[in-house]
C-alpha positions in Angstrom: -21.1 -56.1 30.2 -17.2 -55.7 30.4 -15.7 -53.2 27.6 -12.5 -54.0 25.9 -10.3 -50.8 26.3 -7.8 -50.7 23.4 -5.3 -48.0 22.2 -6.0 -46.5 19.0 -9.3 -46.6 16.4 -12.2 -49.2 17.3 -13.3 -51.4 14.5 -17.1 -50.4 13.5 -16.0 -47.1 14.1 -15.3 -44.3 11.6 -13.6 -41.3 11.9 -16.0 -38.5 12.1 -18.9 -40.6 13.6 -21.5 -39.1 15.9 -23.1 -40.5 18.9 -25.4 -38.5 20.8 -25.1 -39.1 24.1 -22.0 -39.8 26.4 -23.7 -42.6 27.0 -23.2 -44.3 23.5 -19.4 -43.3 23.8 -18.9 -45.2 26.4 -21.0 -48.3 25.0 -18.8 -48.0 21.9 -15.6 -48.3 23.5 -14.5 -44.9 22.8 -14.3 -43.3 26.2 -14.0 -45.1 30.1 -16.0 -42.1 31.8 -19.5 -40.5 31.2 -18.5 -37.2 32.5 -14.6 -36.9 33.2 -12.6 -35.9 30.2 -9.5 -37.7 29.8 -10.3 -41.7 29.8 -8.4 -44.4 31.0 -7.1 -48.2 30.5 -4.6 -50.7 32.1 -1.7 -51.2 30.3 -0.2 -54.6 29.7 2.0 -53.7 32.8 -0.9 -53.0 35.1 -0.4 -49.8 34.6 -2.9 -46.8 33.8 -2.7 -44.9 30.2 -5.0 -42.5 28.5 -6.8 -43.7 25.2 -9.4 -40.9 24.7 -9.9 -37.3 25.8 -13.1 -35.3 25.1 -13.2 -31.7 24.3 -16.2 -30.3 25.1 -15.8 -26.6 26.8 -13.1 -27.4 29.2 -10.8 -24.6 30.6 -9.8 -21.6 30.1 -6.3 -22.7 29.1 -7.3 -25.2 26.5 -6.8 -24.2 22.7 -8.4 -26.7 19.6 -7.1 -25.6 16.1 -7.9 -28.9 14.9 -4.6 -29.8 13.7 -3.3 -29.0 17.1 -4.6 -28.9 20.0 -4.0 -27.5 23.5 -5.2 -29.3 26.6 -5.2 -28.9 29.9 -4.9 -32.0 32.4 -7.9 -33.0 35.5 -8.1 -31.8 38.5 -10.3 -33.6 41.4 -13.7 -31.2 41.9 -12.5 -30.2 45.4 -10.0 -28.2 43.5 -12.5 -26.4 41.2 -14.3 -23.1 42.0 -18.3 -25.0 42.2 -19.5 -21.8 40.2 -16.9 -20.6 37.5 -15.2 -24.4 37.6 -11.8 -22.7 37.5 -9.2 -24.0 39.5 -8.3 -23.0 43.4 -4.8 -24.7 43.3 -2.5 -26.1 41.2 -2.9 -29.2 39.3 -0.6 -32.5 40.1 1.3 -35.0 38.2 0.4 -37.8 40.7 -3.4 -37.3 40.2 -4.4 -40.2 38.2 -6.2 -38.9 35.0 -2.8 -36.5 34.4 -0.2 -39.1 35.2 -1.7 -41.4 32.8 -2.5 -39.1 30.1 1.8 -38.2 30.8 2.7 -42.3 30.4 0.9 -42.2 26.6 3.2 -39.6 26.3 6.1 -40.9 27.4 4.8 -44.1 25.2 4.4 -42.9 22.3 0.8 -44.0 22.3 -1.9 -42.3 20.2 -4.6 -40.8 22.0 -8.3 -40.9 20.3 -10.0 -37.3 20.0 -13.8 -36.9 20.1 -15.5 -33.1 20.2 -18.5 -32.4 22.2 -21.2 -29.6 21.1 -19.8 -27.3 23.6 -16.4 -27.1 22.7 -14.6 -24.7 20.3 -17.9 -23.7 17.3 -15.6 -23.7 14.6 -14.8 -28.1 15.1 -17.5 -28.6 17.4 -21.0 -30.5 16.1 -24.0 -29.0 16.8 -25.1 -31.9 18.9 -23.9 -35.2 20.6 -20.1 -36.2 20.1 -18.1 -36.5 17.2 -14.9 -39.2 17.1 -12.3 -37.8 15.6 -9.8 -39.3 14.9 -6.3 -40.0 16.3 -3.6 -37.4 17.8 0.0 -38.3 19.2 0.8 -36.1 22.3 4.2 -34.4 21.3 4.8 -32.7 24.6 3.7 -33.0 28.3 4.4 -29.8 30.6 3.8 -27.5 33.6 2.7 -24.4 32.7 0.9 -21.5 34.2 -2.3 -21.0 33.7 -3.7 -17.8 32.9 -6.4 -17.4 35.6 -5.3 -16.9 38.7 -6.2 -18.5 42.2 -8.6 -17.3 45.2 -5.3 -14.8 46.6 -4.3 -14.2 43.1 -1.6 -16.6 42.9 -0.5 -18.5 40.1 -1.8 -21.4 39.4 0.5 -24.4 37.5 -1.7 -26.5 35.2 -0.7 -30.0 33.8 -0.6 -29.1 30.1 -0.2 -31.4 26.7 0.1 -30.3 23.1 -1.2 -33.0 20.9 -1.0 -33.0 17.1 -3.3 -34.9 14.6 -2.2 -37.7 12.8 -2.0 -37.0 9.0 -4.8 -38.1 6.9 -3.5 -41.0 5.3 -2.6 -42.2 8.9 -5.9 -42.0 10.0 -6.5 -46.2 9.4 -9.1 -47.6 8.7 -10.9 -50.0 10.3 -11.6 -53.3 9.1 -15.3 -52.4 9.0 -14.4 -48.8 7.2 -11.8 -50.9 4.3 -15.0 -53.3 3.6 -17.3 -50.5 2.9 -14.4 -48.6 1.2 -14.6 -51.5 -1.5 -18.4 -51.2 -2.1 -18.1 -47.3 -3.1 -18.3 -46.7 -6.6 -17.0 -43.0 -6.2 -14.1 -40.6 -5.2 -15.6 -37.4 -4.4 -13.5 -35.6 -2.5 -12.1 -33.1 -4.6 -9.6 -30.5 -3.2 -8.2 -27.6 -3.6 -4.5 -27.3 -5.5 -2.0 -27.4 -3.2 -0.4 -24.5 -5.3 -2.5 -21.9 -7.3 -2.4 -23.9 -10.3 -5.1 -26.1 -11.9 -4.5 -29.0 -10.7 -7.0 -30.6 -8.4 -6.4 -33.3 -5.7 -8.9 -36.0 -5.1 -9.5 -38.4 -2.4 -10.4 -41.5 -2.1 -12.9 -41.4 0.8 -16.2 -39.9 1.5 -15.9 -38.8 4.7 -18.9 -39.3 7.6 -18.8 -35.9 7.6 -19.5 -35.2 4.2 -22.3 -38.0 4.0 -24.2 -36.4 6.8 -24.2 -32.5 5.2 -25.4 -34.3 1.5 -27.9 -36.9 3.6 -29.3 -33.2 5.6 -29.7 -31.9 1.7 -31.1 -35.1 0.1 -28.2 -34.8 -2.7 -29.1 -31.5 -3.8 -27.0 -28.7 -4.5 -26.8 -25.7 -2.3 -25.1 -23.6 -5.1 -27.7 -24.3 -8.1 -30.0 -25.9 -6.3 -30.0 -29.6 -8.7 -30.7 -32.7 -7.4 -28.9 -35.7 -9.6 -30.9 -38.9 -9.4 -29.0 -41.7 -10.9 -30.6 -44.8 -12.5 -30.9 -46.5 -9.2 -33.2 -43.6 -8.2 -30.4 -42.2 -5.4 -29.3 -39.0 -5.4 -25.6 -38.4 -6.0 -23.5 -35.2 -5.2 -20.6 -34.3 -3.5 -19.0 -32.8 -0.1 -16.9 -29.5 -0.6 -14.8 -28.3 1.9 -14.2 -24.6 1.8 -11.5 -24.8 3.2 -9.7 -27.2 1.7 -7.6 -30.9 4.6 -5.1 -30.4 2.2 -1.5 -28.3 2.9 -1.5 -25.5 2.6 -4.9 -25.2 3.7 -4.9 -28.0 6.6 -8.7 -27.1 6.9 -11.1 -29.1 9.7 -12.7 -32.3 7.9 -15.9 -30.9 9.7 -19.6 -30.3 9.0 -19.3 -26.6 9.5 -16.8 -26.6 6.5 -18.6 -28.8 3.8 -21.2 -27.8 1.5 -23.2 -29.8 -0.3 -22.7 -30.0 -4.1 -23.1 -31.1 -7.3 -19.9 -32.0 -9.2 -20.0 -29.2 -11.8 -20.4 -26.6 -8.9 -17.7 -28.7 -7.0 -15.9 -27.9 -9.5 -16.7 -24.4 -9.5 -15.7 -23.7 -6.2 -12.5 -25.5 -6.6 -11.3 -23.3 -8.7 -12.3 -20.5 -8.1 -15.7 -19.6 -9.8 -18.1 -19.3 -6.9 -17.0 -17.9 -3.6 -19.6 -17.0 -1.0 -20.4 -14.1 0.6 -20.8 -12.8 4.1 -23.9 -12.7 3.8 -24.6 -16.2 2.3 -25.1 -14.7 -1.3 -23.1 -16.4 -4.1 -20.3 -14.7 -5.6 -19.9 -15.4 -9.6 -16.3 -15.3 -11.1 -17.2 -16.1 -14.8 -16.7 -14.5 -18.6 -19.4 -12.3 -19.4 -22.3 -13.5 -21.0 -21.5 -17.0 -19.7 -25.2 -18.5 -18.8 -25.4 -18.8 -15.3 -27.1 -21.7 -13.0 -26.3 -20.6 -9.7 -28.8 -19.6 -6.7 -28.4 -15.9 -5.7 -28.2 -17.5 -2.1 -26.9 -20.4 -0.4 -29.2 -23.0 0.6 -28.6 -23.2 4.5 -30.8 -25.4 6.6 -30.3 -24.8 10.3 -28.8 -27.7 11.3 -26.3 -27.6 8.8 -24.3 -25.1 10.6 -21.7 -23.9 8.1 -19.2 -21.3 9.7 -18.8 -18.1 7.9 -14.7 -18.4 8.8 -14.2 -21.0 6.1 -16.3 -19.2 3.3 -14.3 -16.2 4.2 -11.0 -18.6 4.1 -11.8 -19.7 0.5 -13.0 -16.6 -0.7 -9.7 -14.6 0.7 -7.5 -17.4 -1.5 -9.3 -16.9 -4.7 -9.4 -13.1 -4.1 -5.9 -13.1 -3.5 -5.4 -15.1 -6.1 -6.9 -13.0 -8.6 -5.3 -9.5 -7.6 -1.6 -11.6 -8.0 -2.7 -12.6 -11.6 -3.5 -8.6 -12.2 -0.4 -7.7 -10.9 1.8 -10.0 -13.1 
């Protein structure tokens, strides 16, 4: 079977879908190669551009911070240490996977992102691999890498600094608007972009989001409820701790979403619960205000949930608070 390779999203796909095998990647159009990481297609000139690049535990030079990301080009495996896979000489612009990961540069062609489980923990998932999204590469360079070779020499590495696309960038597909029409809610509150009360929604549940409240069959990991509308399905809500919104620019990512309900959605959005290091739930109400809050978190294992972004949105509210008592 012959796979179209396009540049940019693939209909039937949505950002922040996970397959679990490199296999299915491929099958879906969203990668050329079951095992290299940069992927490849023929432009209308015959010539090769990259469309996809997988992160999955690459080298030692590579940086994901979600919104940007750090990557460091191929290199044939004759040039790779067969043990520590770190490079024994430095990388080229001629070697195909680099020079056409430079031409969607010098394009100005988007480049589709998908994380494996062994990449950075704080983006990764826990298993298979996760599309997502789009990124434009905003600079293509030579740069030294910071291991050095057999002799200790330096070592040049082909590097590239790609960016995400904005959220409202991030299409959707044709498949993704039609589905978009059958959803009768908007639960993706947000924090306020300053510390006032105002709170952002948005229009889409994420994949992301649907997958932590399907892994918690609707019911709430703060209080524990599980609403059950009149069509007998369970409806709650997915909470990023730290919030996709600026200033927070937090990872639309399953270890940052907790499954609520929309009162404690609410809760955490402005500040009321927080979470602790150790998983506990932190109460910022009046005194004598009745309380319907767990003393714990509900965590199932393959949730996942990184303690960086409870500590994120409990930091903001803290902060918050000592700037109202010094006012």
């Amino acid at each position: 079977m012959t796979i179209e390779r396009v540049v940019g999203h693939i209909d039937g796909i949505e950002v922040g879908s996970v397959l679990p095998r490199r296999r299915q990647v491929f099958d879906k159009g969203l990668h050329s190669d079951l095992q290299r990481g940069i992927s490849k297609r023929k432009d209308d000139d015959g010539k090769l551009v990259s469309d996809a690049i997988v992160l999955n535990g690459g080298y030692l030079d590579d940086h994901d911070a979600w919104h940007e990301i750090r990557y460091t080009g191929a290199s044939p495996d004759t040039d790779k240490d067969p043990l520590t896979k770190r490079l024994k000489v430095s990388q080229s612009w001629d070697y195909a996977d680099n020079a056409a990961l430079k031409r969607s540069y010098d394009r100005g062609y988007p480049v589709r992102i998908l994380r494996g489980s062994k990449g950075d923990e704080h983006y990764s998932p826990s298993e298979g691999y996760r599309y997502d999204g789009l990124y434009r590469i905003t600079d293509a360079r030579t740069a030294i890498s910071g291991t050095r070779g057999p002799a200790g020499e330096p070592i040049e590495i082909c590097q590239f600094i790609l960016e995400r696309h904005e959220e409202p960038d991030q299409e959707p597909t044709v498949v993704e608007r039609a589905a978009a029409e059958l959803s009768d809610f908007t639960d993706e509150e947000k924090f306020p972009q300053t510390r006032t009360t105002t709170v952002q929604r948005m229009i889409r549940d994420t994949a992301a989001a649907r997958r932590i409240k399907d892994l918690y069959g609707g019911q709430c990991q703060t209080c524990g409820i599980r609403l059950v509308g009149a069509n007998a399905k369970p409806y709650s809500q997915g909470a990023h701790l730290q919030p996709l919104a600026a200033p927070h620019r937090g990872p639309d990512v399953e270890r940052n979403i907790l499954c609520l309900c929309p009162n404690c959605h609410a809760r955490l959005d402005i500040g009321a619960i927080s979470i602790a290091a150790d998983w506990s739930v932190i109460e910022r109400v009046p005194h004598g205000e009745t309380r319907t809050t767990l003393s714990r978190l509900l965590m199932k294992k393959k949730h996942g949930l990184h303690p960086d972004y409870a500590k994120y949105q409990r930091d903001w509210w803290d902060d918050f608070e000592r700037g109202r008592a010094e006012q």
